[in-house]
DONU-171770 format. One record per residue (C-alpha): residue number from 1; residue in three letters; chain; x, z, y. Coordinates in pm, 1 decimal, always signed. Layout:
N
  resi  resn  chain      east        up     north
   NUM   ALA      A         X         Z         Y
...
This chain:
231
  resi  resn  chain      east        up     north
     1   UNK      A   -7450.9   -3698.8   -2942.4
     2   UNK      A   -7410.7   -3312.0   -2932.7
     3   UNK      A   -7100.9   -3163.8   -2788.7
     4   UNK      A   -6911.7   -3043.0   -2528.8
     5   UNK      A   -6983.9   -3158.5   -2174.2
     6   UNK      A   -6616.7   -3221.2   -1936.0
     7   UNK      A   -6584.5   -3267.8   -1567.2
     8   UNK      A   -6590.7   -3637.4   -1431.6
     9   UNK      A   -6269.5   -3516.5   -1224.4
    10   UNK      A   -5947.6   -3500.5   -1470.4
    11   UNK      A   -5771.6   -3170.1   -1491.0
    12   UNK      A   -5449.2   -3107.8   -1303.3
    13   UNK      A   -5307.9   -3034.5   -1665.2
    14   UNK      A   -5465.5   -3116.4   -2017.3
    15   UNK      A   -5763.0   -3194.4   -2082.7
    16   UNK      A   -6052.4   -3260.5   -1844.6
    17   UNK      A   -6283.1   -2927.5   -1784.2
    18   UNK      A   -6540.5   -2779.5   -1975.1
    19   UNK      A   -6848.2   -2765.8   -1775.1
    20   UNK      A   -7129.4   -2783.6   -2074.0
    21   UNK      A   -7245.8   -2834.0   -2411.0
    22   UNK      A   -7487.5   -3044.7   -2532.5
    23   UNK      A   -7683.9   -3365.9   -2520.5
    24   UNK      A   -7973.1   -3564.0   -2601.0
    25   UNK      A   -8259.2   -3487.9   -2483.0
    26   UNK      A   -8150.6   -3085.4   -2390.3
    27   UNK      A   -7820.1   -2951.3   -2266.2
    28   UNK      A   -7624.3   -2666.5   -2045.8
    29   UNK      A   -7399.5   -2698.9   -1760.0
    30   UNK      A   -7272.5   -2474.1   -1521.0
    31   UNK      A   -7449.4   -2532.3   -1136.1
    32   UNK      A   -7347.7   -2369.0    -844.7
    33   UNK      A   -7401.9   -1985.4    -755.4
    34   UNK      A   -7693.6   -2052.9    -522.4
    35   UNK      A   -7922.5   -2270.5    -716.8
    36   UNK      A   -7943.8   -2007.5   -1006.2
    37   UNK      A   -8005.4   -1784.3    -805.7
    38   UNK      A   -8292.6   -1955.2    -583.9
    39   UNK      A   -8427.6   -2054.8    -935.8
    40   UNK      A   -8439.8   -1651.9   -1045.0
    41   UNK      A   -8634.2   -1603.8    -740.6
    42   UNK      A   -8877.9   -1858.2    -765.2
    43   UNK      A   -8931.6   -1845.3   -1121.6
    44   UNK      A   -8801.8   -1526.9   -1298.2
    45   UNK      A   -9065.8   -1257.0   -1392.2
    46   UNK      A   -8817.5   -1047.2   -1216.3
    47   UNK      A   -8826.3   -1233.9    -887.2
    48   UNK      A   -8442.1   -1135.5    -807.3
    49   UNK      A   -8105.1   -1256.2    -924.6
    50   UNK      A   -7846.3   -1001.0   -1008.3
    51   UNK      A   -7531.4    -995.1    -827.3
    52   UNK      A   -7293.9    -940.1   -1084.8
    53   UNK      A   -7359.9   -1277.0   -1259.0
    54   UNK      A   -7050.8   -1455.0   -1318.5
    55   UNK      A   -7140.4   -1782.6   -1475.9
    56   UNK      A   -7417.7   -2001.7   -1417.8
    57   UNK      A   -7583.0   -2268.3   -1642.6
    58   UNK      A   -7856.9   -2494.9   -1511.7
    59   UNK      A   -8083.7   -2575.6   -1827.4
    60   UNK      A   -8124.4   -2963.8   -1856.7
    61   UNK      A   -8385.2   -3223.5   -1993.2
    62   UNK      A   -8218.9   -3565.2   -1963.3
    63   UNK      A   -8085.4   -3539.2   -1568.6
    64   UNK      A   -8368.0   -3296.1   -1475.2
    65   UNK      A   -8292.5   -2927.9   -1374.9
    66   UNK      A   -8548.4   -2722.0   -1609.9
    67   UNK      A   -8437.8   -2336.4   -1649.8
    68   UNK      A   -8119.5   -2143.5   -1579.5
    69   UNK      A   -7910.7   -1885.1   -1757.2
    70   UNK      A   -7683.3   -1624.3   -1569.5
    71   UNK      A   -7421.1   -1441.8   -1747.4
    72   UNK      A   -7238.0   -1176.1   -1628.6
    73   UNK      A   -7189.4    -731.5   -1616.3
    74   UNK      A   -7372.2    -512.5   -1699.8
    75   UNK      A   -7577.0    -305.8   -1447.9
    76   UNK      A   -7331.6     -63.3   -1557.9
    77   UNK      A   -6990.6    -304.4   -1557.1
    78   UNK      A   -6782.5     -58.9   -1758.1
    79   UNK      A   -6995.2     +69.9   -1995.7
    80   UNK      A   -6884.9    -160.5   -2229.5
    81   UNK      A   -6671.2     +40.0   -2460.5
    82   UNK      A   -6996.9    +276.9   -2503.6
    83   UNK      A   -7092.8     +11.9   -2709.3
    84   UNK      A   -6824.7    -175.8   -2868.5
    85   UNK      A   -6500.6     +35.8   -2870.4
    86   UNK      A   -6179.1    -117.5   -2731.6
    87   UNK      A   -6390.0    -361.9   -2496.4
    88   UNK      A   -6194.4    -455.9   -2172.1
    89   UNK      A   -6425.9    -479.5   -1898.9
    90   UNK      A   -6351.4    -877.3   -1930.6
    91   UNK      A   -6393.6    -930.8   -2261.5
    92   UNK      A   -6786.8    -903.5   -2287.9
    93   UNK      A   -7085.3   -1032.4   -2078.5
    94   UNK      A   -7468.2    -963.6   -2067.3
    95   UNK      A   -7721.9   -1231.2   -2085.9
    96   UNK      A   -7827.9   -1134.2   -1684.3
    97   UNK      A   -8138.7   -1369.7   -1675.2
    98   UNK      A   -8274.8   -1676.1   -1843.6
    99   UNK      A   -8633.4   -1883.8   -1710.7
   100   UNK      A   -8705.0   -2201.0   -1920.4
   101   UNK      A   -9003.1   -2387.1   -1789.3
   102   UNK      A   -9276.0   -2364.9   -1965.4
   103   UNK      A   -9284.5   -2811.4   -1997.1
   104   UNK      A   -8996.4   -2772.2   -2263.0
   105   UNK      A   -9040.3   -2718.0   -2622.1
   106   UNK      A   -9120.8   -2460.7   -2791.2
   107   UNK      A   -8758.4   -2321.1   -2960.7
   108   UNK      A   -8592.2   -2480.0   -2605.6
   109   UNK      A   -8512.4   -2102.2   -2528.3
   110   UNK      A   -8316.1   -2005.4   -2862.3
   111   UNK      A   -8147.6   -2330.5   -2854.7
   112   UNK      A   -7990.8   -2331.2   -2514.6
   113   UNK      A   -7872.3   -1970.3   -2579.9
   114   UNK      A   -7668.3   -2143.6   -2872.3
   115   UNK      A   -7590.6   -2384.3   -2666.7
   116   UNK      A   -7435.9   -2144.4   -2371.7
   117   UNK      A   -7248.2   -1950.2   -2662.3
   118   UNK      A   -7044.5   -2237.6   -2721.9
   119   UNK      A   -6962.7   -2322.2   -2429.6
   120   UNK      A   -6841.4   -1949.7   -2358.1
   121   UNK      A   -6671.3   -1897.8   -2690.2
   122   UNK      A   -6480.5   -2255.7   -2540.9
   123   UNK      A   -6427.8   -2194.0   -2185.8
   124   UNK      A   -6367.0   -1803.3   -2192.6
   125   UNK      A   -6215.8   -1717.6   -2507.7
   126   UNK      A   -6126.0   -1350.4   -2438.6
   127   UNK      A   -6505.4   -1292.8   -2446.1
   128   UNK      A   -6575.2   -1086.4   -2786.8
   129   UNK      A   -6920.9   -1016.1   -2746.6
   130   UNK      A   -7229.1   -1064.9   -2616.2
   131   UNK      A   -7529.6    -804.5   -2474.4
   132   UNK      A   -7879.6    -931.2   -2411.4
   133   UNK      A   -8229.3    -692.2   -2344.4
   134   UNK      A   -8565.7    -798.5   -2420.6
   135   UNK      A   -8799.2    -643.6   -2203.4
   136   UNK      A   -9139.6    -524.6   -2275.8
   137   UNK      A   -9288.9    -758.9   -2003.6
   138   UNK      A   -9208.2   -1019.3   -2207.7
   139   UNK      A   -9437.3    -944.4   -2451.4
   140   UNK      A   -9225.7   -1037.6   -2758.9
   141   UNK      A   -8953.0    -784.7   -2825.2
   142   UNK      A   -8725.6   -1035.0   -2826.6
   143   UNK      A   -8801.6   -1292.5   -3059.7
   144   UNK      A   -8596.7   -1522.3   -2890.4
   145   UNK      A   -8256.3   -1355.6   -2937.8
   146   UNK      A   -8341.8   -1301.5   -3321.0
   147   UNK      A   -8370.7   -1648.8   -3392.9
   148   UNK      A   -8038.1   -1712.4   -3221.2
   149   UNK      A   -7888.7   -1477.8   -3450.1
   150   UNK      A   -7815.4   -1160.4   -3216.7
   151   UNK      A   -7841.3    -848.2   -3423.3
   152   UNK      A   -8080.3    -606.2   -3318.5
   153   UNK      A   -7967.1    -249.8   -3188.9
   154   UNK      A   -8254.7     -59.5   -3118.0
   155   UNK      A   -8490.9     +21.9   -2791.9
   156   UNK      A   -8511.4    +271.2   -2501.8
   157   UNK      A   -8733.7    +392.5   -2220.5
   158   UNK      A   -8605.3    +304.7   -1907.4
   159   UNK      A   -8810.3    +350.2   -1542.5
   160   UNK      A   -8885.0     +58.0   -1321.7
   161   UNK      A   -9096.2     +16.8    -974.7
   162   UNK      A   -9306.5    -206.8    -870.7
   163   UNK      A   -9321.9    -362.0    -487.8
   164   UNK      A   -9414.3    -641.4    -307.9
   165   UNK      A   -9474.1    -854.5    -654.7
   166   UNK      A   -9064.5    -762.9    -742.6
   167   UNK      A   -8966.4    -504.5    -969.7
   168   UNK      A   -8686.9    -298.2    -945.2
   169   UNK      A   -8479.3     -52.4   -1183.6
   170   UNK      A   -8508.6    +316.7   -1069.5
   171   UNK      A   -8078.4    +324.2   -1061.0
   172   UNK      A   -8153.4    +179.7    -751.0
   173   UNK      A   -8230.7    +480.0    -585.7
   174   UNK      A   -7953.6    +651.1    -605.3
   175   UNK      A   -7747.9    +361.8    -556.2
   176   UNK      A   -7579.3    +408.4    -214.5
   177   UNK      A   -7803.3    +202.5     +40.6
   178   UNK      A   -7522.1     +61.6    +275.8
   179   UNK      A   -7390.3    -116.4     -25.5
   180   UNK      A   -7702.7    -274.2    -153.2
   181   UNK      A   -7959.6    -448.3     +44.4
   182   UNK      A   -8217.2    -399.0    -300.2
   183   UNK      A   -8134.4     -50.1    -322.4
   184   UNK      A   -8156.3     +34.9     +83.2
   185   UNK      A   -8534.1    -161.9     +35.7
   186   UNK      A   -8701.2     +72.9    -247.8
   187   UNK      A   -8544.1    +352.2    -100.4
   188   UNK      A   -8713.7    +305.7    +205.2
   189   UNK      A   -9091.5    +164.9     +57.8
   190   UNK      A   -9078.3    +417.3    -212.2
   191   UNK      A   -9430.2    +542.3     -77.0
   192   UNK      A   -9574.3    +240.2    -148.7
   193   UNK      A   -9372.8    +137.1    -473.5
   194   UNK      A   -9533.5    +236.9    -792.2
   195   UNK      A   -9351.9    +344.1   -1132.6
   196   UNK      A   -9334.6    +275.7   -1441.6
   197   UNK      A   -9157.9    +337.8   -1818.1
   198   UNK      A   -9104.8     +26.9   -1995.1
   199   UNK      A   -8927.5     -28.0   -2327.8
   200   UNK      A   -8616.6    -233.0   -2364.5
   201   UNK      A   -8515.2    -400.0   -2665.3
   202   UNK      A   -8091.4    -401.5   -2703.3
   203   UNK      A   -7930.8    -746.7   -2900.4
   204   UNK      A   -7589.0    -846.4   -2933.3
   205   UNK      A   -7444.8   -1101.5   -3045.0
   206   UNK      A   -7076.1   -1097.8   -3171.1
   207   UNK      A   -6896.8   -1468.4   -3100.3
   208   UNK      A   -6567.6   -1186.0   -3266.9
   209   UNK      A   -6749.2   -1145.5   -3587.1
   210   UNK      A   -6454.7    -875.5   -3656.6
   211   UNK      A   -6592.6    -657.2   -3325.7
   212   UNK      A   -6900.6    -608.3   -3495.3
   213   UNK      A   -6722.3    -319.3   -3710.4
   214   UNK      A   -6614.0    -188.5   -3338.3
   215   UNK      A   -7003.0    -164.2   -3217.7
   216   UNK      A   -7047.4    +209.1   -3177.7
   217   UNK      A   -7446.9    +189.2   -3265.0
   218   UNK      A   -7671.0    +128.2   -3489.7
   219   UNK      A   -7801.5    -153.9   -3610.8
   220   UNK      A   -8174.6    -192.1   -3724.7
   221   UNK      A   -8411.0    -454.0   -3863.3
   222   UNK      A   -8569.3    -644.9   -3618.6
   223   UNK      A   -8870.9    -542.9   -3476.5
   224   UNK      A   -9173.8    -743.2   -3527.9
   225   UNK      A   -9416.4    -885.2   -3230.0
   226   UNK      A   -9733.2    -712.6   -3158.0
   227   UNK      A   -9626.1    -399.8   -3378.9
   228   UNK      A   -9583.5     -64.3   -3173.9
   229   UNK      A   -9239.9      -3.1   -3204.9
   230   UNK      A   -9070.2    +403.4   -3205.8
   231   UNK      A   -8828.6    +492.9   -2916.7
């Protein structure tokens, strides 16, 4: 049976805690800080977490760890009414990474994003909206997040370098190096770091359906796979 997912220890007050959603074969539930991010690493296209995650959802077939999602801020945390007006910097998150392994079915991915919205739109109910970016690495301008129902708001150029089989996001070098261990490492192998524009593809998906008429951009029809898309 699908459905929420509660803690085997019983809640101080009320009801026992929310800690998933799901069931069958395929289901989410939150796992500690340090296992999603070791799983990033080892299996992300990226090959690094991001520290701003908040919450952390191990991916599950049966009892066996398959994929991870990490929620959390932006890279820029309070940019959020830039795209939803009246957003407190706690009521949105961003889809920070997801890696589903590649034994699962096919529509695992689009299902286990449903599956995490319900659990959020449970568990954190001041959360009005959701942001998510396909990247061009991917290969599939976000196919994904358009058949989980995120509406589609458009793409942008955005420069990225390439070290050491990581890739990192070219705010990091101006990001001050004493407070970021990342930033203080392309900073320093710049010289051998190589650059690159890639297009990003912007979703959102609104678990307020009435903070959809607060989104500040524009939306557009979806773009299709393998057709060259305008910036």
């Amino acid at each position: 049976m699908i459905g929420f997912i509660y803690s085997d220890q019983g809640a101080l007050f009320g009801k026992p805690e929310i800690v998933g959603f799901g069931g069958g074969e395929v289901s989410v539930k939150e796992i500690s800080r340090d296992i999603a991010n070791k799983m990033v690493v080892d299996n992300h296209y990226s090959k690094k977490y991001y520290a701003a995650s908040t919450i952390h959802l191990g991916i599950f077939e049966g009892e066996a760890l398959k994929g991870v999602m990490q929620y959390g801020f932006a890279m820029n945390p309070a940019s959020q009414e830039s795209v939803c007006a009246d957003t407190k910097i706690d009521e949105y998150l961003e889809l920070n990474r997801l890696w589903v392994c590649d034994s699962m079915a096919r529509n695992t991915e689009s299902k286990v994003i449903s599956y995490s919205i319900k659990f959020i739109r449970a568990k954190y109910p001041k959360i009005k909206w959701i942001q998510s970016f396909a990247d061009e690495r991917c290969g599939r301008f976000g196919v994904v997040y358009q058949a989980s129902n995120f509406h589609y708001y458009g793409e942008h150029l955005s420069l990225f370098w390439f070290l050491d089989d990581a890739v990192y996001h070219n705010s990091l070098m101006t990001r001050n190096p004493k407070l970021s261990k990342m930033a203080a490492y392309i900073q320093q192998h710049k010289d051998r770091a190589q650059s690159k524009e890639l297009r990003q593809f912007r979703y959102l998906y609104f678990i307020n359906k009435r903070w959809k008429d607060k989104c500040l951009l524009t939306q557009h029809e979806y773009p299709k796979h393998g057709i060259q898309c305008a910036v």
